[in-house]
N, C-alpha and C positions, 0 to 999 in steps of 0.2 A: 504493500500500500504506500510506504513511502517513498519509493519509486514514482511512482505517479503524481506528486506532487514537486518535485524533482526534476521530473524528464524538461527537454530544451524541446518537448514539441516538434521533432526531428519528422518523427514516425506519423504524424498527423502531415505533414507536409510533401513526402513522398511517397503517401497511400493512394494507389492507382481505384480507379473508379471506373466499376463493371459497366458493360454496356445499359442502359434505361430498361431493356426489355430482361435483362436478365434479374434487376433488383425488382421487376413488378410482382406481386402477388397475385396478379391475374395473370395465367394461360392464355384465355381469348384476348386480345384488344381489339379486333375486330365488332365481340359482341358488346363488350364492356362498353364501350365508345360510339357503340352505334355507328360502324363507319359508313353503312349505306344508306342510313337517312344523311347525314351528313353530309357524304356525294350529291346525292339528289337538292341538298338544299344551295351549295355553291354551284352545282351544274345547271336548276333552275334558273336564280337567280343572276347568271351569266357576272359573276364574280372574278375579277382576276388578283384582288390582294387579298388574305384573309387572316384575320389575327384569330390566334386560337388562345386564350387563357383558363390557366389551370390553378386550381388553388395547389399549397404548400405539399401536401399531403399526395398530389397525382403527378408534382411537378419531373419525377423521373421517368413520367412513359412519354413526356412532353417532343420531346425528338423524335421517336418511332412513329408517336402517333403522328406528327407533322410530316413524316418521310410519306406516310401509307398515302394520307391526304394529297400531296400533291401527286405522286404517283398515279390516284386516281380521278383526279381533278385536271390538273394540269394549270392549276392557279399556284401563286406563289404562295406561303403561308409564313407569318410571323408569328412566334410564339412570346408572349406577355409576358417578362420575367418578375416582374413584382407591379402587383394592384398599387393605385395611387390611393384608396379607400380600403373598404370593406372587399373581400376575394368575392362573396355574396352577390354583389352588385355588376353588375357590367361596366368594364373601364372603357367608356369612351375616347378618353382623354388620349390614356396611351395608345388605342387604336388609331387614334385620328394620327399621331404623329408618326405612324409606320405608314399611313395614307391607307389604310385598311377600306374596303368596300363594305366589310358586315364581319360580324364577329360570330365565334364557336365557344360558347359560353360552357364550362364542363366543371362540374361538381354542384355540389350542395349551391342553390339561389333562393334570395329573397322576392324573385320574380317581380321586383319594380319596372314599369313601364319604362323604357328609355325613349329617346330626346330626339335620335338621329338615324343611328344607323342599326341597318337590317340585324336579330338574334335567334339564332337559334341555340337553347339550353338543351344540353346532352347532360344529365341526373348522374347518369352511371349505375348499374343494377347492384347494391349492395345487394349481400343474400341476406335472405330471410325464410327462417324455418315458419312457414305459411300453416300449417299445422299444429304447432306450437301455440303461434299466437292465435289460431281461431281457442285453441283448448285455455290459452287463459282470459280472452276474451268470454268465456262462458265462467272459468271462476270468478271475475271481475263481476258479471253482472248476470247473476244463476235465476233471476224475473224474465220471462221470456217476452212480455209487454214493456220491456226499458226501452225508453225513447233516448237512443244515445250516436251521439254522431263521431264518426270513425274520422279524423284527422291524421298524416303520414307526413314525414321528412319527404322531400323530393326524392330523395334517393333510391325510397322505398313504393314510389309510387307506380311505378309498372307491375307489382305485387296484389296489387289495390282488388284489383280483377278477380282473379282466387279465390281472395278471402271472402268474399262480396258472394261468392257462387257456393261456401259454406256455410256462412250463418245467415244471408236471409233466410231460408227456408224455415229459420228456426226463429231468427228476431223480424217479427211484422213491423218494427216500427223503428229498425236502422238505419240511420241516412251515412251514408258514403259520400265525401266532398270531391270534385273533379279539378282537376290544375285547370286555371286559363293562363295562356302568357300565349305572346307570338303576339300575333297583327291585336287589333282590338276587338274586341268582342261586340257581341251587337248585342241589343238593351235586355236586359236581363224580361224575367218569364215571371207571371205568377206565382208569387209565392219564393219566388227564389232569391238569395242572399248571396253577394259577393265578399269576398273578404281577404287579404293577404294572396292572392292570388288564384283563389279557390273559390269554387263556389257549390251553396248549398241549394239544396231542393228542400224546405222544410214546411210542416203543415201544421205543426203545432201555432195553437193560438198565442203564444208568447213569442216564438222565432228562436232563435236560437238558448236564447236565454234559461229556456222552459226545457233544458238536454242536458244529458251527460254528455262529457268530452271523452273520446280513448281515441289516444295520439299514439301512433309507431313511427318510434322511432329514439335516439337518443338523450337525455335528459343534454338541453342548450340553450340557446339564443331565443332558439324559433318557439321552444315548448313554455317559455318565459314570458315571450311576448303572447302567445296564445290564451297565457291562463290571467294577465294582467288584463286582459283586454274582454276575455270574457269570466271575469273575477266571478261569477254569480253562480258559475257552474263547476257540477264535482267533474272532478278530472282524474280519469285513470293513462299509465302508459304500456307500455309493453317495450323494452328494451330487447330489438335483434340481437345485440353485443354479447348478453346476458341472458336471452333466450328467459327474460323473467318480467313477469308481468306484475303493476305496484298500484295503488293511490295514490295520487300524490298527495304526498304530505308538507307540501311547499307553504308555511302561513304567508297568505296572497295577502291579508287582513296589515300583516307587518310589513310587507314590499309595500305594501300601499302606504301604508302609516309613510314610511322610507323618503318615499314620492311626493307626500302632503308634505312634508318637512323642506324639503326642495323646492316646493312652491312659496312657504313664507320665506324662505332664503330670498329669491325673486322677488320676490316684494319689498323687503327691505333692500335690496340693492339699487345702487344709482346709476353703476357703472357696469351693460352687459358686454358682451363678447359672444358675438354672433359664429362659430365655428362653423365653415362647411366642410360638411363630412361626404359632400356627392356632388357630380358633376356630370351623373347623365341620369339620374332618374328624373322625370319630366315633373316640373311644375316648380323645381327648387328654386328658382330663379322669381318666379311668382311669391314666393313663402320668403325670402330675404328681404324682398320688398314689404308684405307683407308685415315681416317682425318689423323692419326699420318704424315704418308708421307708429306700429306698434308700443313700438317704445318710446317715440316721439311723443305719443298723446300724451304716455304716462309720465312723462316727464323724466326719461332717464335718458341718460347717453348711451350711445352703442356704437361698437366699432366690430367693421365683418375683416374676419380673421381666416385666411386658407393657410393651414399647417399640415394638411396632409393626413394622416394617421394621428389622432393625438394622443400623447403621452405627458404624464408629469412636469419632466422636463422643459418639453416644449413651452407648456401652458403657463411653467413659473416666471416663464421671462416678462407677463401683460400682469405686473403688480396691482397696478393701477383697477384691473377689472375686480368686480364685487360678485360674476356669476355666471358663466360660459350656456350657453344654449347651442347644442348639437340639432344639424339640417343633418339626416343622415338616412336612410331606410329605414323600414320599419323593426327589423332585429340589430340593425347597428344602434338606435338613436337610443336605447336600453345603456348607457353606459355607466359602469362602476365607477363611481369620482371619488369613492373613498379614500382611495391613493394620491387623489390631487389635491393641491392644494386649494383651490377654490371647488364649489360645486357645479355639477353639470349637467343642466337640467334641459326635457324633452321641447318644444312647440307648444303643445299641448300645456305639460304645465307653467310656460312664460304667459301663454293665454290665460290660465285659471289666476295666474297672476296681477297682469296690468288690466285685463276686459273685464272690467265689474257688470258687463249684460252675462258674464258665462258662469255659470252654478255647476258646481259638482254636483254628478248625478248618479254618481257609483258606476260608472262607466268610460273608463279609462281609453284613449285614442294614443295608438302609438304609429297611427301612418300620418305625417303630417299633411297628403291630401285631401284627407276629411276639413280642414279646418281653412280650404282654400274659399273665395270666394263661388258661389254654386254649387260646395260640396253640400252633401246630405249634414255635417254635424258644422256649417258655418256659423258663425254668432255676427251679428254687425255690432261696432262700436256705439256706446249710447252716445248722444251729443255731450258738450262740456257742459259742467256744473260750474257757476261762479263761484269765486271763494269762500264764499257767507255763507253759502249754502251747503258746502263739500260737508261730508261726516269724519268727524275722523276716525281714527283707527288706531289701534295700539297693535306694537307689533308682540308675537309670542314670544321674540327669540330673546331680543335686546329691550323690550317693555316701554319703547320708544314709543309715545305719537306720530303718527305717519299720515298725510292727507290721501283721501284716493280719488281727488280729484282728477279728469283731464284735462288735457289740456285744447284748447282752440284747434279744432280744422286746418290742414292749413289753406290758405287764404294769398291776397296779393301781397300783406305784409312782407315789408323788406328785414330782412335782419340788421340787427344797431352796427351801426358804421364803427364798431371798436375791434373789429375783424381786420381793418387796414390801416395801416400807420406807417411815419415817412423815414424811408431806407434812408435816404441822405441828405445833403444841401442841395438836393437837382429835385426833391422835392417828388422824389419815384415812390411810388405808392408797393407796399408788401405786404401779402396776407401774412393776418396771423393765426399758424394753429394751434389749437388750443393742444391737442396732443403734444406737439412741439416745443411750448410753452410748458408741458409741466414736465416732457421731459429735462429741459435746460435748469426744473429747478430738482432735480436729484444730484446728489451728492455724487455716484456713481452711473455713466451712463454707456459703459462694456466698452469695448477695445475703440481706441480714438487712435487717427493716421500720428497726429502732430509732428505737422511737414515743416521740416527747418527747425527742428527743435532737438530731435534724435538724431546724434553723432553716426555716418557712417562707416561702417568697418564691415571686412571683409568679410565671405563663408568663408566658413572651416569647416574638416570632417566632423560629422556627427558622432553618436554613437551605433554600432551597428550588433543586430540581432535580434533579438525577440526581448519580451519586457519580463519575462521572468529569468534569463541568463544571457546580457549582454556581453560582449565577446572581451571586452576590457574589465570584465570584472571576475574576480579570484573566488572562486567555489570553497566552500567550507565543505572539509570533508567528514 
């Protein structure tokens, strides 16, 4: 063992790396990958660039499978080496910069609508002992009248079929939800409910609300957002991984609690931090607009922030913000900020925050296109209240008074002319920003050039090797 904290990392650097198809754990890549819908979808669509992205997990069959595809296509194919987001999501961003015609979306998706260019998602056929889960699907719910609706991972959803041809016969009153993604769907049917990308057939007089949930597939992101969002309902899952089927025993009542706390954080804050977390799911660009106003009325500042992925780190460098609001997908925008330093709260709850028309209703929104203008869950802003009249407010965190006033429409009003002031005796006009302004007044404001100030002297060699045994330093033996 002490060897290994030891070693100069020799052996990790001249460790040769097997062909992709020989570290896959699938035998097929043809079936796994679907490779002749896949054909048929760039050879329809008369494609000749095509980006293929793969999350972390498939990235070794990423080469092969690229080989197979142009060999049968005769298009060229770029493969995606790291998501600018969520893997989840479709990277537009990096497609558009290979010049891609339409992308090969592969793994696990949040099936958000994207912005531009053509997708085809390829799931990939995890196995699932189909048998299994009908046999705990019956311990789970042994009432042969349960109104319970079967929810699955993408991954697991060509399985869907099977099980479907098991236990109706025995459950009258199961609903099975079907994927939509692809072109747009036309206007939904009687009775029927859309949601995350799926849609229900339900005939119960409550809608989904009035059902149990049993979700295949792994306890994550998606199974998170599904039970936040339909908090009302018991939820069972069945784990393929584990071949064992549970209730969840997730308290949704305390994630929620979690969430309500995140909203008076927003409230009390002055200073947001608008994060975008997406750059091709469609509308996002509507919903930054959107929050801007948003937090205009309520009378707070706000500054939109693209860091890419966020992390701690990143986020500790905007001191100045009071409470970051993630634009993300609907399983990304669920993010843990317990590790950061400020908190990091969804749309939805910056809404329950500054829009005093919006009530909690015990029904949680975790796609931020519900809350677009002509979504089903939009709220309009109430007009302003004058100051006499505002209620105020204490806050629970800091026991502060707080007004929940808003503020004025905006209107042709000019903003006060103390935004420009005179650069020199030629009487040249300079904005001032206010960011700018308070960074000048920090004591520390990170690496400055100061040109003409620092003596020059020459390179010298460095030190050379790796940071646990540089080559100029004496090993203790």
């Amino acid at each position: 063992m002490a060897a290994a904290f030891s070693s100069d990392g020799e052996a990790a650097l001249r460790r040769e790396l097997r062909p992709a198809a020989a570290l896959a754990p699938r035998g097929d890549l043809e079936g796994f990958y679907e490779t002749d819908r896949a054909t048929a979808f760039v050879r329809d669509g008369g494609f000749r660039k095509v980006a293929l992205q793969f999350p972390d997990e498939l990235l070794a069959d990423a080469a092969a499978v690229a080989a197979r595809m142009e060999a049968a296509t005769g298009a060229e194919m770029f493969v995606l080496g790291d998501t600018t987001y969520g893997s989840c999501c479709v990277d537009e961003v990096a497609a558009e910069h290979a010049g891609a015609e339409a992308v090969l979306h592969y793994g696990p998706a949040c099936l958000s609508p994207c912005r531009k260019l053509p997708v085809l998602h390829i799931f990939g056929q995890q196995p699932l002992d189909v048998g299994r889960c009908a046999e705990a699907f019956r311990e789970l719910y042994p009432e042969r009248q349960s109104r319970v609706v079967v929810l699955s991972d993408v991954v697991y959803a060509y399985a869907m079929g099977e099980l479907e041809q098991q236990l109706c016969p025995e459950y009258p009153n199961i609903i099975f939800s079907r994927l939509v993604y692809g072109d747009p769907p036309g206007p939904a049917l009687p009775g029927e409910e859309r949601k995350f990308g799926r849609q229900f057939l339900v005939e119960a007089p409550g809608g989904l609300q009035d059902c149990a949930m049993f979700y295949v597939g792994a306890e994550g992101l998606a199974l998170t957002s599904f039970m936040l969002t339909w908090n009302r309902c018991p939820f069972s899952s069945f784990n393929p991984n584990t071949s064992c089927g549970r209730r969840e025993t997730l308290n949704v009542n305390r994630a929620l609690m979690r969430r309500l706390y995140l909203v008076e954080r927003a409230r009390d804050a002055r200073v947001v931090g608008i994060l975008v977390g997406t750059l091709g799911v469609a509308g996002y660009l509507t919903l930054l607009q959107h929050l801007r106003e948003l937090l205009r009325r309520a009378g707070k500042r706000s500054y939109t922030l693209a860091v890419g992925k966020p992390n701690p780190a990143k986020l500790a460098n905007f001191l100045e913000v009071d409470v970051f609001v993630l634009v993300a997908c609907a399983q990304n925008s669920l993010l843990d900020s317990s590790d950061f330093y400020r908190p990091i709260v969804t749309p939805y709850e910056l809404e329950l925050a500054c829009n005093p028309a919006r009530e909690w209703t015990g029904n949680y929104l975790t796609d931020f296109r519900d809350l677009l203008p002509g979504a089903c869950a939009h709220v309009e802003l109430p007009l302003a209240v004058p100051a006499a009249e505002a209620i105020p407010d204490i806050s629970l965190i800091t026991g502060e008074m707080r007004a929940t006033r808003l503020c004025d429409s905006p209107t042709s009003q000019l903003p006060c002319s103390t935004a420009l002031a005179c650069r020199d005796q030629t009487r040249a006009l300079a904005e001032i920003s206010p960011a700018a302004s308070f960074l000048e007044s920090r004591s520390w404001r990170g690496l400055e050039q100061q040109l003409g100030q620092t003596p020059v002297s020459k390179a010298v060699q460095g030190r050379r090797g790796i940071a646990i045994a540089y080559e100029d330093e004496v090993c203790e033996q």
